[in-house]
C-alpha positions as CSV (number, residue, x, y, z in Angstrom):
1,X,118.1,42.3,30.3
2,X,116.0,40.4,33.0
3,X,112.7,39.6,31.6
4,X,110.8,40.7,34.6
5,X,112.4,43.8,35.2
6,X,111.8,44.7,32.0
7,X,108.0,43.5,32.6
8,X,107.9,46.3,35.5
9,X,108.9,48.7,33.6
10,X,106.3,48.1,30.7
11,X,103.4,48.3,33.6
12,X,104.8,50.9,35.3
13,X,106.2,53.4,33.4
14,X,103.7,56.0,33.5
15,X,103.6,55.8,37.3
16,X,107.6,55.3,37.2
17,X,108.0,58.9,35.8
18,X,105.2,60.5,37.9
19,X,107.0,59.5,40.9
20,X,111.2,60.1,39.8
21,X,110.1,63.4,37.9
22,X,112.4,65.7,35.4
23,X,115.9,65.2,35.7
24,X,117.6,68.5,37.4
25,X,120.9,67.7,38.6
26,X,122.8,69.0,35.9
27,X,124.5,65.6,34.9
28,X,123.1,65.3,31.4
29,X,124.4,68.9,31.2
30,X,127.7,68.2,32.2
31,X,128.8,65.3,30.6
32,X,127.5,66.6,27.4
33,X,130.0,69.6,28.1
34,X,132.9,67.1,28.7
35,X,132.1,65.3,25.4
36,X,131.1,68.2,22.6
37,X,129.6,68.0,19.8
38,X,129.4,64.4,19.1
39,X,126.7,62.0,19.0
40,X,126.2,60.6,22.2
41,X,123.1,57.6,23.2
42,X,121.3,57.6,26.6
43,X,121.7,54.0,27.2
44,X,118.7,53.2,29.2
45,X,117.0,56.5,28.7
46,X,113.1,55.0,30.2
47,X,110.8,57.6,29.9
48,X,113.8,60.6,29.0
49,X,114.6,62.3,31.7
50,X,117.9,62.9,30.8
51,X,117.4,63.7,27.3
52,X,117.1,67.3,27.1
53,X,119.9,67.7,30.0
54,X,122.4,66.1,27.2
55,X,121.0,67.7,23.9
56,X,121.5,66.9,20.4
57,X,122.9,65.1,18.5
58,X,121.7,62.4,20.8
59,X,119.6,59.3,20.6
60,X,118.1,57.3,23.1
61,X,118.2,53.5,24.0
62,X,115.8,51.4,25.8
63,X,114.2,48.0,26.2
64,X,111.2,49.1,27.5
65,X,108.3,49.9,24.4
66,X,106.1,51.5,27.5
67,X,109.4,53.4,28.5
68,X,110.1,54.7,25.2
69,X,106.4,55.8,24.2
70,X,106.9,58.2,27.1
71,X,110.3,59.5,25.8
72,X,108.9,60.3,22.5
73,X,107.7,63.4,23.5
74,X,111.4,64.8,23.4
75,X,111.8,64.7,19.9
76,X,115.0,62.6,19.8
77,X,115.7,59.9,17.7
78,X,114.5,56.6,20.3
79,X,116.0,52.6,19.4
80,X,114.9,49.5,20.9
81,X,117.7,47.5,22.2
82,X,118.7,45.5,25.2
83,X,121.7,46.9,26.8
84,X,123.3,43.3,26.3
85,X,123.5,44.1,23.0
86,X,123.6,47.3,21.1
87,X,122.9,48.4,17.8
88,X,125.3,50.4,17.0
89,X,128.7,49.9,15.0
90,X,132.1,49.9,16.3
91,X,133.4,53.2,16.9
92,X,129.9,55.5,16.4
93,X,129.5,57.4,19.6
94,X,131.3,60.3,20.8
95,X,129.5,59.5,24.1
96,X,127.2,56.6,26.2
97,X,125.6,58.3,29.6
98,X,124.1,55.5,31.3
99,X,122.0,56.6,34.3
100,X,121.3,54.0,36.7
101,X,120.4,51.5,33.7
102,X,123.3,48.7,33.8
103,X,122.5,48.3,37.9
104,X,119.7,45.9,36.4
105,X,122.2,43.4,34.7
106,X,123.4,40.3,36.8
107,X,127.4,41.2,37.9
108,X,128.5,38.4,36.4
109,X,127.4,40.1,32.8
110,X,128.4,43.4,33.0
111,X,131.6,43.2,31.9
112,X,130.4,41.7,28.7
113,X,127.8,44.4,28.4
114,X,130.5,47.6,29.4
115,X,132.5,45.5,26.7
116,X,129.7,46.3,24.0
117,X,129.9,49.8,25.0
118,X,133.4,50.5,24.5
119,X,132.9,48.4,21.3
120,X,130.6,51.2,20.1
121,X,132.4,54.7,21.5
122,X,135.1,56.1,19.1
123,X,138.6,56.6,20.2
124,X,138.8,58.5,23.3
125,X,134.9,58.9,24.0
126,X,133.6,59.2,27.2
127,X,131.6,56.7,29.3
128,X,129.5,57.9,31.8
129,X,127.5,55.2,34.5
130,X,125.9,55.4,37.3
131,X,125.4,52.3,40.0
132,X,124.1,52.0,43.6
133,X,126.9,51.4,45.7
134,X,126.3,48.3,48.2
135,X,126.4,44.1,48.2
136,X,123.1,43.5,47.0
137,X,122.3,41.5,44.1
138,X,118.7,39.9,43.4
139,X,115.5,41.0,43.3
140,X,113.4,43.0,44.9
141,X,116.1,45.6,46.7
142,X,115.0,46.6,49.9
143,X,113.0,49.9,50.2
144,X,112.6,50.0,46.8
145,X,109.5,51.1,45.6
146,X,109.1,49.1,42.6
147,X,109.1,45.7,43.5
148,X,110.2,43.2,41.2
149,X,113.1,44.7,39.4
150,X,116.4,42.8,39.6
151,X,119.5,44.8,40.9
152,X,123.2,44.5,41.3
153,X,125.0,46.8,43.6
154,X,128.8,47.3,43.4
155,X,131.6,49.2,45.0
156,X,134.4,51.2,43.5
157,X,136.9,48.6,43.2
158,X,135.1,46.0,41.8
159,X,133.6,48.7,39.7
160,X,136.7,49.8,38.6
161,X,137.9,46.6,37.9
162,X,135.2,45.1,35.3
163,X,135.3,48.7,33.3
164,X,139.2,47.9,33.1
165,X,138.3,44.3,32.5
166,X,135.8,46.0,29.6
167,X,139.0,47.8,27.7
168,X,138.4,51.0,29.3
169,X,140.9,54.0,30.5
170,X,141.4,56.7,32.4
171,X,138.6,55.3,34.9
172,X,137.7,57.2,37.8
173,X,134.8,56.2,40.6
174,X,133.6,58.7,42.4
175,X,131.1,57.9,46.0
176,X,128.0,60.0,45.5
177,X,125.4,60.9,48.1
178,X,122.0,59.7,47.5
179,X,118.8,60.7,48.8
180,X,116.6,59.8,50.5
181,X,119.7,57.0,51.8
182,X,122.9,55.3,50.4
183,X,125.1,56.0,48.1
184,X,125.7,55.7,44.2
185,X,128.9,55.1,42.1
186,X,129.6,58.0,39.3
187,X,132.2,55.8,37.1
188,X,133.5,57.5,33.8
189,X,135.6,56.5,31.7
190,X,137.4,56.4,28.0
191,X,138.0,53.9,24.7
């Protein structure tokens, strides 16, 4: 992951979660619902907003030491690991929900990194990941209010593309209203 957008984070976090708050949208809730019982890792949980949304069993991932000091109040199970490469072997999760966490790779990795991913799901699990929709890639995204941060925006077909690219199935991209502006991509998709 890029070095100084993991550097933000570590500064930030504290002020990061004051300002995004508890998750509340119900997506932790329902993917856990579309995957059951099985063990399913937050991949890029920061500060674990998500966490209790999914519920156990569950663990979180994150580069971010800062990030993860935060999520430790949650009382999951928390690894250190860079996205790019995950510590998990082949065929372990039931489920990955990734919540705006791979929009910081370059495009020209992800597919290497969704390939880790579908590495690490079990037969049939479910992939969950959420992008901003758009052209941009680089740093410092306009109107974002944590400068620094690399991002890489993407739109559904090119989306679609790298997860197939990645050895995934049954992908679907859905548009997704986001607020204050813009859009987000919803992809999900199976081993």
């Amino acid at each position: 992951m890029d070095a100084e957008t993991v550097a933000v984070y570590e500064r930030r976090a504290h002020e990061w979660i004051e300002r995004r708050g508890e998750a509340s949208d119900g997506l932790g809730r329902r993917f856990r619902n579309q995957v059951g019982s099985g063990l399913i890792a937050d991949l890029g949980c920061g500060a674990g907003r998500y966490l209790t949304e999914i519920g156990r069993p569950l663990v979180g991932v994150d580069v971010t030491t800062a990030m993860l000091t935060l999520a430790a109040r949650r009382g999951v199970p928390l690894v250190r690991a860079d996205l790019e490469a995950l510590p998990f072997g082949e065929g372990t999760l039931a489920g990955a929900f990734a919540r705006h966490s791979y929009l910081h790779l370059p495009k020209a990795r992800l597919r290497d990194a969704l390939s880790d991913v579908w590495r690490v799901l079990q037969p049939g699990g479910l992939f969950l990941v959420t992008l901003i929709e758009g052209e941009y890639e680089g740093r410092d995204l306009p109107g974002d209010d944590f400068q620094g941060r690399y991002f890489a925006c993407w739109n559904a077909p090119e989306l679609a593309m790298v997860l197939e690219a990645a050895g995934f199935l049954d992908i679907r991209v859905d548009r997704i209203e986001r607020r204050p502006r813009g859009h987000d991509l919803r992809a999900t998709a199976r081993r």
